[in-house]
C-alpha positions as CSV (number, residue, x, y, z in Angstrom):
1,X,5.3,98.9,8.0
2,X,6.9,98.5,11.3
3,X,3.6,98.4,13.0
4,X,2.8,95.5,10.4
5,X,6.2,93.4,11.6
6,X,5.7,93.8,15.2
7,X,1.7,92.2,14.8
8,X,3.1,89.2,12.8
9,X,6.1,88.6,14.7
10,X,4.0,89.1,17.9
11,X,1.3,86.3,16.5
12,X,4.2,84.1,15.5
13,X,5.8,84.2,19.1
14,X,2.1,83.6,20.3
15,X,1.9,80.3,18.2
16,X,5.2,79.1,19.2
17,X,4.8,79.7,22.9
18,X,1.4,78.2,22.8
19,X,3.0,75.2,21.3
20,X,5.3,74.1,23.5
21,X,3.1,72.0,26.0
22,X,3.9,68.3,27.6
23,X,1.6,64.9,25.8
24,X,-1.3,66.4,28.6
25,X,-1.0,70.2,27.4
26,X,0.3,71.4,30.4
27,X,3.2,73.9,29.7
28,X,6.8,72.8,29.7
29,X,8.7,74.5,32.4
30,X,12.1,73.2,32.6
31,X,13.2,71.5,29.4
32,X,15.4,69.3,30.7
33,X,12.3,67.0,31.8
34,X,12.5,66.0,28.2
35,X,15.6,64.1,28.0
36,X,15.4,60.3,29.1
37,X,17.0,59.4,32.3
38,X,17.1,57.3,35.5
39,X,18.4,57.9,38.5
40,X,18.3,57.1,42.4
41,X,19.6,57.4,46.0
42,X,21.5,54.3,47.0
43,X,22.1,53.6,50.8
44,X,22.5,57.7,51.0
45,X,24.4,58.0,47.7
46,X,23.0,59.5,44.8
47,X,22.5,57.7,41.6
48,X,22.5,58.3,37.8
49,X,22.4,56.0,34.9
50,X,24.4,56.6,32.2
51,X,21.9,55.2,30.2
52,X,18.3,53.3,30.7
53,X,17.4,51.2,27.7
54,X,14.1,49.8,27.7
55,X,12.3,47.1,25.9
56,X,9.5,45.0,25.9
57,X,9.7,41.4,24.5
58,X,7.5,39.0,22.9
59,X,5.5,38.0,25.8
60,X,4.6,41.3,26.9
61,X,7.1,42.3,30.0
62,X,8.6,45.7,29.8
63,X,12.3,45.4,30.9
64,X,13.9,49.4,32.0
65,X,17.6,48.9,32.7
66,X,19.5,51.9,34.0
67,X,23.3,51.3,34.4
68,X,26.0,53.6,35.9
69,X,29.7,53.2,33.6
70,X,31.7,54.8,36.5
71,X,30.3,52.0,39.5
72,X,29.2,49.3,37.0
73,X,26.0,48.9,39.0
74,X,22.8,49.0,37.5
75,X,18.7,49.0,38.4
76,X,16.5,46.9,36.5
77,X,13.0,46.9,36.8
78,X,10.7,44.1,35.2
79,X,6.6,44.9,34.4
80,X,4.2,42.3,33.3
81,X,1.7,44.1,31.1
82,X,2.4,47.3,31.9
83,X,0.0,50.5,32.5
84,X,0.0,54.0,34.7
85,X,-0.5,52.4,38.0
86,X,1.2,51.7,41.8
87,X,2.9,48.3,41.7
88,X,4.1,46.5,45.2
89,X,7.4,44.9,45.2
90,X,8.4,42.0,47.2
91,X,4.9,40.5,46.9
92,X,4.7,37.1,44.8
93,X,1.1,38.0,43.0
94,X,2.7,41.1,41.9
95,X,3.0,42.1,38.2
96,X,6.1,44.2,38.5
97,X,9.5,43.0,40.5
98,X,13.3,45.1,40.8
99,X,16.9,44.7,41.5
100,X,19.8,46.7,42.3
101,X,23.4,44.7,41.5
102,X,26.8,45.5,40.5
103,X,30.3,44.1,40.6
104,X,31.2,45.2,44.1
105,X,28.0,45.1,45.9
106,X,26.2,41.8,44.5
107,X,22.9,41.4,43.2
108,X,19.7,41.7,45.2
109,X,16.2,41.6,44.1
110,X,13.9,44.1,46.0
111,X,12.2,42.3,49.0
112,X,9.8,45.4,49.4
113,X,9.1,48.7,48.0
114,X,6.7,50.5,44.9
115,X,6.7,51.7,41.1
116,X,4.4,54.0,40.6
117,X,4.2,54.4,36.6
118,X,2.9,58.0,35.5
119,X,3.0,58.1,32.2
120,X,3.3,55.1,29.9
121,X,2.9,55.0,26.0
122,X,3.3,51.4,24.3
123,X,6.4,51.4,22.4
124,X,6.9,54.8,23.0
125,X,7.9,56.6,26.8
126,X,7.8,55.4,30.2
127,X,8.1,57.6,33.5
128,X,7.5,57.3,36.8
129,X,8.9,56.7,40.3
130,X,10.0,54.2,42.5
131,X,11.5,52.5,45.9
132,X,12.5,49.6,47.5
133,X,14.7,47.8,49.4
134,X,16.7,44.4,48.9
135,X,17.7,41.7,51.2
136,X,20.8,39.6,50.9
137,X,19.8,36.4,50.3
138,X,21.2,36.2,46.8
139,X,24.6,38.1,46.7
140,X,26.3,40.9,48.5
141,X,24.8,43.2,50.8
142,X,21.2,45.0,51.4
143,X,20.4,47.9,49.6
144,X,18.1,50.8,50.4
145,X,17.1,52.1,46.9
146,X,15.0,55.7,47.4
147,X,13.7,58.5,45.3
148,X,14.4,56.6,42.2
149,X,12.7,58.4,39.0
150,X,12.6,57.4,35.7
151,X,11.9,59.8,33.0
152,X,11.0,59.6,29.1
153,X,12.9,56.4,28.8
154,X,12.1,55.2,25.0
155,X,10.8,52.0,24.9
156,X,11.6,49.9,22.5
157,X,9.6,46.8,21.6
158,X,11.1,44.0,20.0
């Protein structure tokens, strides 16, 4: 009867293991990939969003804010029509644009820099990576934003 256990628990564990694979059935190896977050190096410093709501409205742009509660800064990112692809910022014909602002250092749209979105399902999950830099022709000073990743942010659409 042991012998009998040990097969079925064996298979079980087989079934289980065997389940737990990413969207493109590539094994999960660090579970922590799975929880939704945002976060970047600012000017040196790193950076983590407390939270990274993202939405898409009526027209079709797909809005992923990530704000920090202890610095009250935040990184917003804008998409017209998005899809997995590179997008330039900085670059008037482009479909995608950023900013980096907060209380105590301004607000400054990106001037230059890339999103490069790697997995993106609509009304679902967005990931992906992304840089740039700001000038400060609006308010406060120039920001070098770097190593920015976004990960498994739920989308909502409204």
């Amino acid at each position: 009867m042991n012998k009998l256990y040990t097969i079925v628990l064996s298979f079980v564990l087989l079934i289980f293991i065997n389940a737990c694979t990413d969207d493109e059935g590539n094994p999960i190896t660090n579970p922590t990939d799975l929880v939704p977050s945002m976060s970047a190096t600012v000017n040196g410093e790193a950076w983590t969003a407390t939270g990274a709501p993202a939405a898409v409205d009526s027209a079709g742009f797909l809005y992923v804010t990530g704000y920090n509660n202890d610095d009250s800064s935040s990184i917003l990112i804008q998409i017209a029509n998005p899809e997995e692809k590179t997008y330039s910022f900085g670059d008037s014909t482009s479909d995608a644009s950023a900013y980096y602002g907060g209380f105590s250092s301004g607000f400054n749209f990106a001037s230059s820099g890339s999103l490069e979105i790697t997995k993106y399902n609509a009304g679902q999950l967005i990931s992906g990576n992304f840089s740039f830099s700001t000038d400060s022709t609006f308010v406060g000073s120039a920001k070098t934003v770097t190593d920015g990743r976004m990960n498994n942010v739920v989308v909502v659409v409204k």
